[in-house]
C-alpha positions in Angstrom: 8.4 6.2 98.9 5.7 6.9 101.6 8.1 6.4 104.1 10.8 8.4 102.6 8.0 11.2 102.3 7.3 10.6 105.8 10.8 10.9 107.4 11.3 13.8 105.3 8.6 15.7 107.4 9.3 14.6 110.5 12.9 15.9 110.0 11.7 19.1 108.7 13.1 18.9 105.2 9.7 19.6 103.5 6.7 21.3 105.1 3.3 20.0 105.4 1.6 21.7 102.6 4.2 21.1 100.0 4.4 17.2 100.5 0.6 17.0 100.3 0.7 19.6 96.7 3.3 17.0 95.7 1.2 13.8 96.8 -2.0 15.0 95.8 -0.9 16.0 92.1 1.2 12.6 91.9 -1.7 11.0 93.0 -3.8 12.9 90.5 -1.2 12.0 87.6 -1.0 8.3 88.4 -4.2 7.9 88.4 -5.1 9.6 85.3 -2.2 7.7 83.8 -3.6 4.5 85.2 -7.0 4.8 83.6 -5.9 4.6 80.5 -4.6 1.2 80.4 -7.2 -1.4 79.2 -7.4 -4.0 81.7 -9.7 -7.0 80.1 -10.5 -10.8 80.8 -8.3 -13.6 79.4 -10.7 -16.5 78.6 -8.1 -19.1 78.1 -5.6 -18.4 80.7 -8.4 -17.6 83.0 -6.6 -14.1 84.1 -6.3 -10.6 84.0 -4.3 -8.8 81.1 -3.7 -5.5 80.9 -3.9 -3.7 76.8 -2.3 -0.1 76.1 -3.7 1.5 72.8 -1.6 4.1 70.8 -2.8 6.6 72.4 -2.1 5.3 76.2 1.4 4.4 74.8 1.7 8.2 73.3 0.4 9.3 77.0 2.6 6.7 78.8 5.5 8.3 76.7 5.2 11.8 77.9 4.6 10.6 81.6 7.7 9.0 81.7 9.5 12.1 79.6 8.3 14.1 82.6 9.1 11.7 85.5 12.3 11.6 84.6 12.8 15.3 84.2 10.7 16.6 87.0 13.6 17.3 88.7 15.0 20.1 86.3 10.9 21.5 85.9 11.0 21.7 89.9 14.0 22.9 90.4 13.4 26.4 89.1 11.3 26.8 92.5 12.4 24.0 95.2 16.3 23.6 96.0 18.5 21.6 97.7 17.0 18.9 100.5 13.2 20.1 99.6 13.6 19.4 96.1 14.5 16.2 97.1 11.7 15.5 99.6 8.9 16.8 97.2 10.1 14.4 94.1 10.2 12.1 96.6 6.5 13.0 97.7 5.2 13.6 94.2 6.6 9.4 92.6 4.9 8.2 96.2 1.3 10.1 95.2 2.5 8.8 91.4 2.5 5.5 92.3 -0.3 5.4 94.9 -2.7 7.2 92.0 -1.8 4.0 89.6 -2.6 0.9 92.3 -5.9 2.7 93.1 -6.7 2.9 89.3 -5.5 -0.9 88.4 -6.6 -2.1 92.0 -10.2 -0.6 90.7 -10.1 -1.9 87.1 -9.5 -5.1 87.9 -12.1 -5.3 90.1 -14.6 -4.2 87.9 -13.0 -6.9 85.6 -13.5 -9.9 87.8 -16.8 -8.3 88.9 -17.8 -8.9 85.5 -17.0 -12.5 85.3 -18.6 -13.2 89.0 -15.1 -14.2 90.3 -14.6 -11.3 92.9 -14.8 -13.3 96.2 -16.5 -11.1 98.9 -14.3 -10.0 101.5 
């Protein structure tokens, strides 16, 4: 997606300061939508699980409801190619946003049980 996001401003079909509105509120959303999941240690396996409460499932629900539709809710302002490059932009900042906020939970995790190996 980063890629994408990246050829699409080289080639002009987005400029700067959309992609990075698009990125940065992704980024914001996945990783609010991240920190909800409950990421804990498995005793027996000896692993990390992630948990999702009612509430993250009720939250997780109206993420995806607007994932898949943020193309008709942009659409009213963006057209064509752009529209294209910013959903583009926005699933890479998505995404991005939700490996920082695991990548950092589990961390914390196995920081916990004194298994996080120093780099």
């Amino acid at each position: 997606m980063s890629g994408i996001m990246i050829y699409d401003l080289l080639t002009g079909k987005i400029n700067f300061w959309l992609a990075f509105l698009a990125f940065g509120s992704g980024n914001l959303l996945g990783y609010l939508v991240g920190s909800i999941s409950k990421i804990k240690w498995h005793e027996e396996d000896s692993v990390v699980i992630a948990k999702m409460d009612r509430i993250g499932i009720i939250i997780l629900v109206i993420y995806l409801s607007f994932s898949l539709s943020r193309r008709w809710i942009f659409g009213h302002w963006i057209h064509g190619d752009m529209l294209s490059a910013f959903s583009f932009s926005f699933a890479a900042g998505v995404i991005l946003g939700r490996f920082i906020s695991t990548r950092i939970k589990i961390r914390n995790v196995l920081k916990e049980q004194g298994r996080l190996m120093k780099p």
